[in-house]
N, CA, C and O atoms as a GROMACS GRO file, in nm:
protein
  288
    1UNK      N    1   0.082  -0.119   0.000
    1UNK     CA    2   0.000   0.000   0.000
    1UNK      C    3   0.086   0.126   0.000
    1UNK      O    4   0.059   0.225  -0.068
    2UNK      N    5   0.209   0.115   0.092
    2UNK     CA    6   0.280   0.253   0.062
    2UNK      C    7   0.368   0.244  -0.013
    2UNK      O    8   0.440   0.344  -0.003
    3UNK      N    9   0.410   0.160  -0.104
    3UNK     CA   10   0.481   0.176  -0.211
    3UNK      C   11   0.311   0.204  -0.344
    3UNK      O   12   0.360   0.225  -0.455
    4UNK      N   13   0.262   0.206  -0.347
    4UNK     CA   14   0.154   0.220  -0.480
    4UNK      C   15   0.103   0.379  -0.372
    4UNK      O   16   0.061   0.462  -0.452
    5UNK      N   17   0.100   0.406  -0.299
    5UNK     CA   18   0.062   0.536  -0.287
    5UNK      C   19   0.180   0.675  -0.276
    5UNK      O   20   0.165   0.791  -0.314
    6UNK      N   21   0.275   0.621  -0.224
    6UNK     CA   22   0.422   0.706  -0.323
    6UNK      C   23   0.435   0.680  -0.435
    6UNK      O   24   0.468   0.788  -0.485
    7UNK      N   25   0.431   0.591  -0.529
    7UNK     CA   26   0.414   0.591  -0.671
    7UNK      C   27   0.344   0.682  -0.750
    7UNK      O   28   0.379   0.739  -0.853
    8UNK      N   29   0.202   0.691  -0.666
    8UNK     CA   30   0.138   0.810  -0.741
    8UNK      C   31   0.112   0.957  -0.710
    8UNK      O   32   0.059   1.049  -0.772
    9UNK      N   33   0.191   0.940  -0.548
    9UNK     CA   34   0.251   1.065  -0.516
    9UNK      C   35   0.380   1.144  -0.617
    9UNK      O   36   0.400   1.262  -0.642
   10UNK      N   37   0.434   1.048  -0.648
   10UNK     CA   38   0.626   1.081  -0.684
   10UNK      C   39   0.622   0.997  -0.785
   10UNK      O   40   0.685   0.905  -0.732
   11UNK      N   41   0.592   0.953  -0.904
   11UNK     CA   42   0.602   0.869  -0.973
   11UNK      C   43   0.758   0.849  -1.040
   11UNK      O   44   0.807   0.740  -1.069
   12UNK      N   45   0.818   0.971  -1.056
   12UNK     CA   46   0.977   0.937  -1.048
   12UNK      C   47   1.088   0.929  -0.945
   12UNK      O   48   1.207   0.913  -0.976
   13UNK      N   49   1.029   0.945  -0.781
   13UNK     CA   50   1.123   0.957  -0.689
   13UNK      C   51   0.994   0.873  -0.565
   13UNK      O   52   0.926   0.942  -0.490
   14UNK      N   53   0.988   0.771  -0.566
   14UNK     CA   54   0.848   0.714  -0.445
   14UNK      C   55   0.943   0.686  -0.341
   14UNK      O   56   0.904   0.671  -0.226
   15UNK      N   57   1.066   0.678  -0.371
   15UNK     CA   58   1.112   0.663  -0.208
   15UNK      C   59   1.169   0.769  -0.150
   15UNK      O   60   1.260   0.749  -0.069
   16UNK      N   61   1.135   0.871  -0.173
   16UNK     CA   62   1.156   1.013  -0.100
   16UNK      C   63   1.002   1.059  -0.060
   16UNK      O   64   0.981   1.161   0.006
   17UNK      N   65   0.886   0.963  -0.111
   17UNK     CA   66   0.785   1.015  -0.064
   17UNK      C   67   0.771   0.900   0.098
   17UNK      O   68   0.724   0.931   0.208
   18UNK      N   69   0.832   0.766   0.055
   18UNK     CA   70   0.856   0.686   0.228
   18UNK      C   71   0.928   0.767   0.314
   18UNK      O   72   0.901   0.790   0.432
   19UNK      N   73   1.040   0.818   0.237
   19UNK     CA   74   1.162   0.867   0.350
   19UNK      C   75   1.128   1.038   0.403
   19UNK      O   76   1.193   1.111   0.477
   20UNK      N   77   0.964   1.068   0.312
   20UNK     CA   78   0.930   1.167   0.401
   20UNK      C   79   0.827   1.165   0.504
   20UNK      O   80   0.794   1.259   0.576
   21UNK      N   81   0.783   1.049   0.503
   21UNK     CA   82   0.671   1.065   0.573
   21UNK      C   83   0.736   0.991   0.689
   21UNK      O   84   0.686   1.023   0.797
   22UNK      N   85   0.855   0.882   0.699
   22UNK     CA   86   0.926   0.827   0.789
   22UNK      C   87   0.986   0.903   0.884
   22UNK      O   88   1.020   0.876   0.999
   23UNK      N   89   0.998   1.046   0.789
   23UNK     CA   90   1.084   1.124   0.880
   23UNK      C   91   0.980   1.206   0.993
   23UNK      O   92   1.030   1.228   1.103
   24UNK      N   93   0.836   1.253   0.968
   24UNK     CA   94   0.747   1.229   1.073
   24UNK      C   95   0.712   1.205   1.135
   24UNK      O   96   0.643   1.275   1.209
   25UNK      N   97   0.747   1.027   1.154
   25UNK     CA   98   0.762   0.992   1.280
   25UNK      C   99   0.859   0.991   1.349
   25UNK      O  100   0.978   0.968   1.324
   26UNK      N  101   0.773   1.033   1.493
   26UNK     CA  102   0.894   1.034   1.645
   26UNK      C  103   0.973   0.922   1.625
   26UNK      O  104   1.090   0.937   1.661
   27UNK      N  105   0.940   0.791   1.570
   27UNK     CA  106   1.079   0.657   1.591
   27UNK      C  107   1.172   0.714   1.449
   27UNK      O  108   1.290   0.693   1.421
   28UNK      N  109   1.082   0.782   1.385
   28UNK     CA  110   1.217   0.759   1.226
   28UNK      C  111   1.204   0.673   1.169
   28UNK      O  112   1.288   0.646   1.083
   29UNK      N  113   1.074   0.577   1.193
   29UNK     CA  114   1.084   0.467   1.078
   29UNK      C  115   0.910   0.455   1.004
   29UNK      O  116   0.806   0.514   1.032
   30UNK      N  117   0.937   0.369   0.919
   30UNK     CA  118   0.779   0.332   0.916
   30UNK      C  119   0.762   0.205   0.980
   30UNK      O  120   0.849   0.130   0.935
   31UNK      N  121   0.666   0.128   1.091
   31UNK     CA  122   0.594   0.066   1.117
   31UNK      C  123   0.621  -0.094   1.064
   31UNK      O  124   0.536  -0.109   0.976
   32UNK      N  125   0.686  -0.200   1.074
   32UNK     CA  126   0.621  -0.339   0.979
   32UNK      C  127   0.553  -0.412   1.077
   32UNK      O  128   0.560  -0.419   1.200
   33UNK      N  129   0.456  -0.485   0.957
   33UNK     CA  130   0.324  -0.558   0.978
   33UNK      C  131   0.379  -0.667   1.101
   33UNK      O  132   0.316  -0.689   1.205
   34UNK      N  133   0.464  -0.708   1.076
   34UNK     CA  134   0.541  -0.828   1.192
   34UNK      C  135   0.517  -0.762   1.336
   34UNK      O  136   0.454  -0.825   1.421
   35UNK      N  137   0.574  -0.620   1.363
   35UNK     CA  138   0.536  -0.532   1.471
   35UNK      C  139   0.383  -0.571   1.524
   35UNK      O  140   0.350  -0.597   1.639
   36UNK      N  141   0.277  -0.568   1.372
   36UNK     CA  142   0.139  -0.524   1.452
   36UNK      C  143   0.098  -0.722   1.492
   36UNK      O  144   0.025  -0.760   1.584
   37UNK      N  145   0.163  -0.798   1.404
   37UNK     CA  146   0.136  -0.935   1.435
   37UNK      C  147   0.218  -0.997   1.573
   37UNK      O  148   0.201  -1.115   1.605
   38UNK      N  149   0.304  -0.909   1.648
   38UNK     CA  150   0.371  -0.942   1.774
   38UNK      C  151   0.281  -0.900   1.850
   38UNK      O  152   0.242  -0.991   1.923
   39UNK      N  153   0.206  -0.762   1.874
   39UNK     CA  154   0.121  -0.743   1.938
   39UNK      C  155   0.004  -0.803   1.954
   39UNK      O  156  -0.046  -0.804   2.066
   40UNK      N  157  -0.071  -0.872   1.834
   40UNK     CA  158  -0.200  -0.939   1.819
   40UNK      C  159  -0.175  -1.095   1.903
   40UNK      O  160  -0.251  -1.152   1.981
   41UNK      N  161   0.006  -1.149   1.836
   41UNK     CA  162   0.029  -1.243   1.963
   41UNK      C  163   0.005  -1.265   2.104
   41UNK      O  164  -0.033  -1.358   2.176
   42UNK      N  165   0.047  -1.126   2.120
   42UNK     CA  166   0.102  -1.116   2.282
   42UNK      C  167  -0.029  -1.090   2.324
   42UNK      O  168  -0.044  -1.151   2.430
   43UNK      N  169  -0.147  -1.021   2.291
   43UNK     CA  170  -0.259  -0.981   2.368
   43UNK      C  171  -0.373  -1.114   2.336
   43UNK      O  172  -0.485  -1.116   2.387
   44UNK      N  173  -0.313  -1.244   2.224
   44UNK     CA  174  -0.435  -1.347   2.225
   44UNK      C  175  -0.318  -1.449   2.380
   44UNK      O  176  -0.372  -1.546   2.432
   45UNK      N  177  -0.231  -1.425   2.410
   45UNK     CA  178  -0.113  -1.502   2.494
   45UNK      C  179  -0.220  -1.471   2.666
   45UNK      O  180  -0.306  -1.395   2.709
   46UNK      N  181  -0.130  -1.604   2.714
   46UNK     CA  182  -0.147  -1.599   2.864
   46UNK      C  183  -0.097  -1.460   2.940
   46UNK      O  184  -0.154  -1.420   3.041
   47UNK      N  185   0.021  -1.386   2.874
   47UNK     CA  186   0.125  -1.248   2.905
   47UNK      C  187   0.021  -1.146   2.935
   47UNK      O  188   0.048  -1.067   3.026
   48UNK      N  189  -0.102  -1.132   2.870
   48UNK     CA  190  -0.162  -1.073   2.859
   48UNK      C  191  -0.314  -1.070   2.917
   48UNK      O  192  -0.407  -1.007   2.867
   49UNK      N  193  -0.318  -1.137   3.013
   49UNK     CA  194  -0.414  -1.199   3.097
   49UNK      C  195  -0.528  -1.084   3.210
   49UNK      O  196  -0.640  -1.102   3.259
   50UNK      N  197  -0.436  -0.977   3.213
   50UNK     CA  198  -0.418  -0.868   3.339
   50UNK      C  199  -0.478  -0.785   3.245
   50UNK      O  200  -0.564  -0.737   3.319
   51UNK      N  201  -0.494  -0.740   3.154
   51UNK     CA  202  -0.469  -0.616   3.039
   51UNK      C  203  -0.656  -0.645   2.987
   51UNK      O  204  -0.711  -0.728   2.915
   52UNK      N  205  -0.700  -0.542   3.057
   52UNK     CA  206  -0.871  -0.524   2.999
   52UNK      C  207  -0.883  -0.384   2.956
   52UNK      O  208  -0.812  -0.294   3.003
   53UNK      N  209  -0.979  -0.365   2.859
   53UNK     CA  210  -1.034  -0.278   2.799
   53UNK      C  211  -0.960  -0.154   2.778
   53UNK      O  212  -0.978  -0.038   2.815
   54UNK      N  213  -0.878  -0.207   2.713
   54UNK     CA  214  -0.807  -0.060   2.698
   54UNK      C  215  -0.753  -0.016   2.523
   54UNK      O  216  -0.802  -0.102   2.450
   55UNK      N  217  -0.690   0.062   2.459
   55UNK     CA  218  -0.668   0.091   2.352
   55UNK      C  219  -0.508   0.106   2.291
   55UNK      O  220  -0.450   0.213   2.306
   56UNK      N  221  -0.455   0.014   2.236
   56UNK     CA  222  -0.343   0.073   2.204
   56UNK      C  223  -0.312   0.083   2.081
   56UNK      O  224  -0.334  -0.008   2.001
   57UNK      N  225  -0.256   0.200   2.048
   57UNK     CA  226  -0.190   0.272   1.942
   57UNK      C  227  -0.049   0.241   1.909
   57UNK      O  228   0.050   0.275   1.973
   58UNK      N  229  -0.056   0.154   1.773
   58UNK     CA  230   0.099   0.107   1.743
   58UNK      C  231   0.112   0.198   1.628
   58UNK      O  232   0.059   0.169   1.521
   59UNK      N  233   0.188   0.322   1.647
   59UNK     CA  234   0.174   0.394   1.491
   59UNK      C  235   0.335   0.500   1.558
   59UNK      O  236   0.349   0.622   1.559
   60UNK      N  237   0.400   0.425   1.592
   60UNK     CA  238   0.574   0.511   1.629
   60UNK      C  239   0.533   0.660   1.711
   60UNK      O  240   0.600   0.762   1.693
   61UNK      N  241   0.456   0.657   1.770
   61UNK     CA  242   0.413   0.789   1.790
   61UNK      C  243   0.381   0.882   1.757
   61UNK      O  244   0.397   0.985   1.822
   62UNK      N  245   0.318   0.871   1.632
   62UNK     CA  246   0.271   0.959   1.552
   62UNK      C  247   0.160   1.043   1.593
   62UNK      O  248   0.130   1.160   1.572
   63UNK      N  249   0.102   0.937   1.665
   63UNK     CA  250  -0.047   1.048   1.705
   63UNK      C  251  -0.020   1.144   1.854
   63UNK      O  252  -0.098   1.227   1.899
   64UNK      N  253   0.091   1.110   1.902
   64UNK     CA  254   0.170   1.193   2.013
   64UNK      C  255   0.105   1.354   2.027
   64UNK      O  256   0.122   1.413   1.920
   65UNK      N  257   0.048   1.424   2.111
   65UNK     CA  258   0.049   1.543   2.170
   65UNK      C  259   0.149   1.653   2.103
   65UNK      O  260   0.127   1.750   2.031
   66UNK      N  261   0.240   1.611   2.144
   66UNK     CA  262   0.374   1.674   2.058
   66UNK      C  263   0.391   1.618   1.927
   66UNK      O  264   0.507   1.659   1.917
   67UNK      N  265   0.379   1.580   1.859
   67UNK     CA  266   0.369   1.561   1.725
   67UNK      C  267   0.310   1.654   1.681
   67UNK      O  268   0.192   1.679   1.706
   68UNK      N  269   0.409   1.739   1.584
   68UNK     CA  270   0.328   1.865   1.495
   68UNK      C  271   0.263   1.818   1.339
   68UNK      O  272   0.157   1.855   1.289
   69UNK      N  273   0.338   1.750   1.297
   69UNK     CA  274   0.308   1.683   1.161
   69UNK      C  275   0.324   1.510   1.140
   69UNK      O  276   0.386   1.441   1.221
   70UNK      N  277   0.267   1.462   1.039
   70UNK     CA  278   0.370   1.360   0.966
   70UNK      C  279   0.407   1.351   0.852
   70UNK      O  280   0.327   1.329   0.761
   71UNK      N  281   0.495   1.360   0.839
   71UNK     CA  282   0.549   1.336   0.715
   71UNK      C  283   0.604   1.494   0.674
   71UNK      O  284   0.626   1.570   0.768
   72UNK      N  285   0.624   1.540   0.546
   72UNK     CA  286   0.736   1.685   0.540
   72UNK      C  287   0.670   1.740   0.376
   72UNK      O  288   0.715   1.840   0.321
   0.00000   0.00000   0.00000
């Protein structure tokens, strides 16, 4: 998905449209799917037994208070 949507952002430069929006986030990176499939592990796991109703946000801190933008 974000390589076909920098493509038609930047169709001659799409990886300056990743390496800008990467640079938006507070970690400096973009996000992989393995990340959001460790979490879906750990919260179907016994580890996670204690942990009710609550919401978490896996997005590098992007949606942060202090976060002015994403991406440039």
């Amino acid at each position: 998905m974000k390589k076909t949507i920098a493509e038609e952002t930047n169709p001659s430069n799409p990886e300056d449209v990743i390496q800008g929006i990467a640079g938006g986030v507070p970690l400096g990176r973009l996000g992989k799917i393995e990340e959001v499939g460790e979490l879906a592990a750990f919260l179907a796991s016994d580890e996670s037994s204690y942990i009710t109703g609550t919401q978490i946000v896996i997005d590098g801190g992007s949606t942060l208070p202090e976060t002015v933008s994403v991406g440039v």
